[in-house]
N, CA and C atoms as an extended XYZ file, in Angstrom:
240
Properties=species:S:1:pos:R:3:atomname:S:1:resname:S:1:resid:I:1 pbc="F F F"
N        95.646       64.486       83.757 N   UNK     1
C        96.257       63.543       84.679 CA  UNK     1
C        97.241       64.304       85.554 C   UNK     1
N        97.327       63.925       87.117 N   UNK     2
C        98.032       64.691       87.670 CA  UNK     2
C        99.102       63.214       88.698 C   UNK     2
N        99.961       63.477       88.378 N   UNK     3
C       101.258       62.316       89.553 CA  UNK     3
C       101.612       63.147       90.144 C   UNK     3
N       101.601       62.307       91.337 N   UNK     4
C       102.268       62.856       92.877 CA  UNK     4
C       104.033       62.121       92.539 C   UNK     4
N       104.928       62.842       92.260 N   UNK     5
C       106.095       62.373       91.866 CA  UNK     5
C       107.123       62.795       93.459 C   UNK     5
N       107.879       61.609       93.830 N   UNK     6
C       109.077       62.065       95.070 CA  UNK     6
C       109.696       60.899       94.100 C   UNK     6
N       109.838       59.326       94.270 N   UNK     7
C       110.837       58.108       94.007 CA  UNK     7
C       110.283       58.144       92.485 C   UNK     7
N       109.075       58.053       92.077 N   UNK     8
C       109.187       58.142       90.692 CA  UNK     8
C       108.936       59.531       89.964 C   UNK     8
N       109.760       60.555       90.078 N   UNK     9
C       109.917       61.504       89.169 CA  UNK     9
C       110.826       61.273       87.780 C   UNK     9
N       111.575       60.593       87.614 N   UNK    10
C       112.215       59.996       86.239 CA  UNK    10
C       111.097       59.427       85.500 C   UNK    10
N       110.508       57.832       86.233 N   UNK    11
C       109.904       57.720       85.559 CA  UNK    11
C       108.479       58.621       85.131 C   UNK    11
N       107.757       59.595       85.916 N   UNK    12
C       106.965       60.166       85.386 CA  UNK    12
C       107.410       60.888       84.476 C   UNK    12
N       108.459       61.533       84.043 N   UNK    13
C       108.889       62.424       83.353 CA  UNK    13
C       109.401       62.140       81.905 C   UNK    13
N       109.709       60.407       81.648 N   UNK    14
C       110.278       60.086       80.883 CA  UNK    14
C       109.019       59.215       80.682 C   UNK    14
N       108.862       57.766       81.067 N   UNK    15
C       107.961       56.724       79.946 CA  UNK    15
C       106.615       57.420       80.542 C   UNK    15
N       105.968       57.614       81.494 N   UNK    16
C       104.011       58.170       81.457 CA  UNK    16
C       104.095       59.357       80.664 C   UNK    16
N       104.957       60.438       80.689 N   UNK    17
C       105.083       61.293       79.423 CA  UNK    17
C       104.799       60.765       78.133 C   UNK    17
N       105.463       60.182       78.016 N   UNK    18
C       105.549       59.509       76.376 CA  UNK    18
C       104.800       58.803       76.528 C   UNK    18
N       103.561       57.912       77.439 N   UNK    19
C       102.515       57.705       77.291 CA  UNK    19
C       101.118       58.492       77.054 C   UNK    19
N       101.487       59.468       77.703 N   UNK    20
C       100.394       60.627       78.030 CA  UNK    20
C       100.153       61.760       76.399 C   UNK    20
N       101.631       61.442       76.107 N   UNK    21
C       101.792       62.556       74.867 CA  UNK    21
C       100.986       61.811       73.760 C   UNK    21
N       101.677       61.003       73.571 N   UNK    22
C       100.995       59.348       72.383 CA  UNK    22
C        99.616       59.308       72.594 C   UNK    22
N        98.372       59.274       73.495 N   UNK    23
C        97.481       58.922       73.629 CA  UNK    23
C        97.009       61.074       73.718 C   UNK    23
N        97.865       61.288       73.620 N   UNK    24
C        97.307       63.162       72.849 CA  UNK    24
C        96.552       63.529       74.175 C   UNK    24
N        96.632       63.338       75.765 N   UNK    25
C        96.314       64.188       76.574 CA  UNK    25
C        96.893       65.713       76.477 C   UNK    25
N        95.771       66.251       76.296 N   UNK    26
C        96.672       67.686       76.132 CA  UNK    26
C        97.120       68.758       77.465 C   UNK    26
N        96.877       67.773       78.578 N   UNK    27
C        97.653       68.437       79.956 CA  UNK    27
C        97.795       67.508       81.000 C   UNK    27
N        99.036       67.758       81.427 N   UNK    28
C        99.868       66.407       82.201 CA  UNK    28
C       101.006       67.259       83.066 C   UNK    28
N       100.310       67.248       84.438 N   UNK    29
C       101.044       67.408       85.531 CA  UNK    29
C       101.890       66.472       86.136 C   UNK    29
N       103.019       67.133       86.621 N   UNK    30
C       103.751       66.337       87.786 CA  UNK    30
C       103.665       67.416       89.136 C   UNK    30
N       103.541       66.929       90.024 N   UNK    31
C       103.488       67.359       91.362 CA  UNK    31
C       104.477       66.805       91.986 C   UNK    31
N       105.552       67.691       91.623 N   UNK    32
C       106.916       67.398       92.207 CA  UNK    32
C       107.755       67.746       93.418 C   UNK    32
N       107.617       66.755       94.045 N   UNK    33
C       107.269       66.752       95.553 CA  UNK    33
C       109.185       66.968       96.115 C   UNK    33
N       109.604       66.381       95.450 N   UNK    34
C       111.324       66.575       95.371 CA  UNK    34
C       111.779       68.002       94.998 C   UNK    34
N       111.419       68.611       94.114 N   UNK    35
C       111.773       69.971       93.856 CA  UNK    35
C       110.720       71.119       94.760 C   UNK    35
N       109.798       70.543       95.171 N   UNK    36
C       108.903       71.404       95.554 CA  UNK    36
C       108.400       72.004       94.640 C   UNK    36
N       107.758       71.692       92.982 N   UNK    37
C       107.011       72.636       92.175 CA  UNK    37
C       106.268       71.428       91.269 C   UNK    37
N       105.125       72.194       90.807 N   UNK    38
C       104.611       71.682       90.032 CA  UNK    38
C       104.838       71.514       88.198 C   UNK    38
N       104.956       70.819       87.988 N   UNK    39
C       105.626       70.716       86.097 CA  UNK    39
C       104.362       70.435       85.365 C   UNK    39
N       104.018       71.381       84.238 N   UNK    40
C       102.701       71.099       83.753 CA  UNK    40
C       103.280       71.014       81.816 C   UNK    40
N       102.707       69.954       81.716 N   UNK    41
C       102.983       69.429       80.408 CA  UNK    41
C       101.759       69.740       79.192 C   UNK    41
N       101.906       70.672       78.328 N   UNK    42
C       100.873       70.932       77.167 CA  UNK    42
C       101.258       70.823       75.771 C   UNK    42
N       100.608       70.748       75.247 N   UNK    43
C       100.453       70.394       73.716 CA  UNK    43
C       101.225       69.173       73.251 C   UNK    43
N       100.494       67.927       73.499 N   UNK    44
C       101.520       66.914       72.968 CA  UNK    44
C       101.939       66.373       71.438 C   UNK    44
N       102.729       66.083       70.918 N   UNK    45
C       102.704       65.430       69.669 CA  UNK    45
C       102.323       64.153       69.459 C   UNK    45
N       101.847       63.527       69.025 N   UNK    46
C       101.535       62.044       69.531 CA  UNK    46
C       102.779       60.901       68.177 C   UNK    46
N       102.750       62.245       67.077 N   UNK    47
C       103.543       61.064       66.620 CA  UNK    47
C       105.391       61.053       67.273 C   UNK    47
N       105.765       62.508       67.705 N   UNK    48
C       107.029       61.937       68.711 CA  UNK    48
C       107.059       61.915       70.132 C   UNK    48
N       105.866       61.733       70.270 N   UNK    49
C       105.464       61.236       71.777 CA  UNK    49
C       106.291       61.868       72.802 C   UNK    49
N       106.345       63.203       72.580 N   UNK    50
C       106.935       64.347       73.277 CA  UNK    50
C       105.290       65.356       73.126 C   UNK    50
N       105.813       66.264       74.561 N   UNK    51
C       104.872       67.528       75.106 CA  UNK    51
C       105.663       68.623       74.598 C   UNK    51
N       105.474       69.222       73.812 N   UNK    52
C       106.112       70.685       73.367 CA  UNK    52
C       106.070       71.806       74.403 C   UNK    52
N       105.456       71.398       74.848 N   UNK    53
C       105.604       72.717       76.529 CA  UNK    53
C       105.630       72.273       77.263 C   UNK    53
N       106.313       72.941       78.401 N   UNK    54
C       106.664       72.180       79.745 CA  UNK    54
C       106.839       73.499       80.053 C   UNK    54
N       106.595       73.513       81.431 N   UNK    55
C       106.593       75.060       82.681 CA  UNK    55
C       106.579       74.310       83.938 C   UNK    55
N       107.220       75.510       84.673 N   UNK    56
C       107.985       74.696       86.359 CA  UNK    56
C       107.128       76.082       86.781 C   UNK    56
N       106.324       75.627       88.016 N   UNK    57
C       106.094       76.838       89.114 CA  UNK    57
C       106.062       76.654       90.056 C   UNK    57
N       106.217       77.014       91.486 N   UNK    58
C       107.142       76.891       92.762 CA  UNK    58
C       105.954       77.497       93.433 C   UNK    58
N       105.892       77.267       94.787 N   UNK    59
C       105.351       78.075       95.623 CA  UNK    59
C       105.404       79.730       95.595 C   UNK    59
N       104.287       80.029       96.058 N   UNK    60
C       104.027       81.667       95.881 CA  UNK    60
C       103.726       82.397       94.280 C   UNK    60
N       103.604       81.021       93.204 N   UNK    61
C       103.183       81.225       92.288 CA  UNK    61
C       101.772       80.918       91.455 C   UNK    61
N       101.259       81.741       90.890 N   UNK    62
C        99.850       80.978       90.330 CA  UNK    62
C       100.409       81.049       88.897 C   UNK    62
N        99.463       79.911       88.038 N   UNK    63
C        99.338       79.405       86.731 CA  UNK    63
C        97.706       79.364       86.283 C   UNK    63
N        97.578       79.693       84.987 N   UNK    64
C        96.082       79.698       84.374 CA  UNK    64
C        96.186       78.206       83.740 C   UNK    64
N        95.609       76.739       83.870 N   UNK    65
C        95.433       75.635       83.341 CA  UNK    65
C        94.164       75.920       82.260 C   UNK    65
N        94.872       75.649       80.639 N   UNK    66
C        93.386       75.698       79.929 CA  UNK    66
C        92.360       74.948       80.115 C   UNK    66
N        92.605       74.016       81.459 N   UNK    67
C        91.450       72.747       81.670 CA  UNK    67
C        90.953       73.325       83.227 C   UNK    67
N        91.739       73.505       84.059 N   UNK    68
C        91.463       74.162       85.237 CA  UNK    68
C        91.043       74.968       85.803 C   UNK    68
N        91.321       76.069       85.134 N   UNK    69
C        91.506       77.575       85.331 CA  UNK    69
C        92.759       77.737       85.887 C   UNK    69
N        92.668       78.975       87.268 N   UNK    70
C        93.136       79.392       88.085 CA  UNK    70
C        93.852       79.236       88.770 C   UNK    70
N        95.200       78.271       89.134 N   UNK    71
C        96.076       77.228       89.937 CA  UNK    71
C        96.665       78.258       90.758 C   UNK    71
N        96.923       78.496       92.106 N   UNK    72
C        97.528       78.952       93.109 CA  UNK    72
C        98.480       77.457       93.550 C   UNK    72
N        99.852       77.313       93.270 N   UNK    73
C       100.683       76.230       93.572 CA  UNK    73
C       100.947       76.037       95.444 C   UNK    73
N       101.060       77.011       95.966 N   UNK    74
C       100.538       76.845       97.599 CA  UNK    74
C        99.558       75.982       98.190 C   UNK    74
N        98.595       76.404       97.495 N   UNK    75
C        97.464       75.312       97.716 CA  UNK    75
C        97.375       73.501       97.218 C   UNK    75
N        98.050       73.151       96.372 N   UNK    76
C        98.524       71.969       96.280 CA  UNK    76
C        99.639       71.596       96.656 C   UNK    76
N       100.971       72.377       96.700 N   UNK    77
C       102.360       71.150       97.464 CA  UNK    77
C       102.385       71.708       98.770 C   UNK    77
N       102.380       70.332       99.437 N   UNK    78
C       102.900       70.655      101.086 CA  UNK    78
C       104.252       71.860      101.453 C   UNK    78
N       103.888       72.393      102.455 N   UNK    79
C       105.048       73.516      102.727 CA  UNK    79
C       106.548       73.076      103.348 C   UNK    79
N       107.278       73.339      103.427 N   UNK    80
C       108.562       72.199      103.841 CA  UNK    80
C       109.255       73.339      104.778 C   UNK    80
């Protein structure tokens, strides 16, 4: 699952987290349009409905997604 987060970045970060974790998606982006980076959420617990990893990457950075591959973050957030 991937959210386009600017007005709801709290709530993506706090209750669809703890939805996303609980129902054991094991990767959950925010596309955080306010910070300019992308937040990628892995390995969830489902019984404390927390993601044990969380990573921030910014423009001019790439990330390997175990579902994706290859992520170049340029290519998804607008340039400001």
């Amino acid at each position: 699952v991937v959210e386009i987060a600017d007005q709801s970045l709290t709530r993506d970060r706090t209750h669809k987290a703890k939805i996303y974790a609980e129902a054991g998606l094991p990767e959950y982006w925010i596309m955080n349009l306010r910070d300019a980076r992308i937040e990628v959420y892995l390995n969830p617990d489902a019984d404390t409905q927390v993601y044990e990893s969380v990573q921030f990457y910014r423009n001019g950075e790439t990330f390997t997604s175990p579902f994706a591959g290859d992520i170049t973050v340029a290519d998804l957030l607008p340039t400001q």
